[in-house]
C-alpha positions in Angstrom: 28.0 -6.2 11.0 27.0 -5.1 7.6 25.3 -7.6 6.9 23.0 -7.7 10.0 22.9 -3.7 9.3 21.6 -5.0 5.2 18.7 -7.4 7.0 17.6 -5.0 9.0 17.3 -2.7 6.3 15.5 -5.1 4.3 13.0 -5.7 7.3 12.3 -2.1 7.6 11.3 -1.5 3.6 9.0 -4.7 3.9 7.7 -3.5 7.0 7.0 0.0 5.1 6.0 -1.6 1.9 3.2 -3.5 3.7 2.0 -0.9 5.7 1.2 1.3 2.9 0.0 -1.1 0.6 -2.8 -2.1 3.2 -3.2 1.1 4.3 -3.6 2.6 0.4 -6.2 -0.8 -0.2 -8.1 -0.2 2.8 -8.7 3.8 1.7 -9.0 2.4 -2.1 -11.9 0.2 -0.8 -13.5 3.3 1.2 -13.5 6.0 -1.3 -14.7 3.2 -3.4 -17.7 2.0 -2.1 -18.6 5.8 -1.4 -17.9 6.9 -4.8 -18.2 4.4 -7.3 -18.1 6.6 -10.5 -15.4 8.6 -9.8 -13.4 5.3 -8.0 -14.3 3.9 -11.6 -12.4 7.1 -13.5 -9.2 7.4 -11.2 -8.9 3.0 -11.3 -9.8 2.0 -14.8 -8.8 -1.6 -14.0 -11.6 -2.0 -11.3 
């Protein structure tokens, strides 16, 4: 039981973890492309 309970857990962060990490690079590639300059000061890396 606890461990079924642990897996399922597990599948739920990686489920959340991918959501928002698509969901953050889609809206990092928007704001972007419609604001490079200001993309370029909030992402130094880019």
């Amino acid at each position: 039981m606890a461990k079924s309970l642990q897996s399922r857990h597990n599948k739920v962060i990686y489920v959340v973890v991918c959501v928002t990490s698509i969901s953050f690079l889609s809206e990092w590639g928007q704001w972007g492309d419609q604001n490079r300059y200001h993309g370029y000061k909030r992402f130094p890396f880019n």
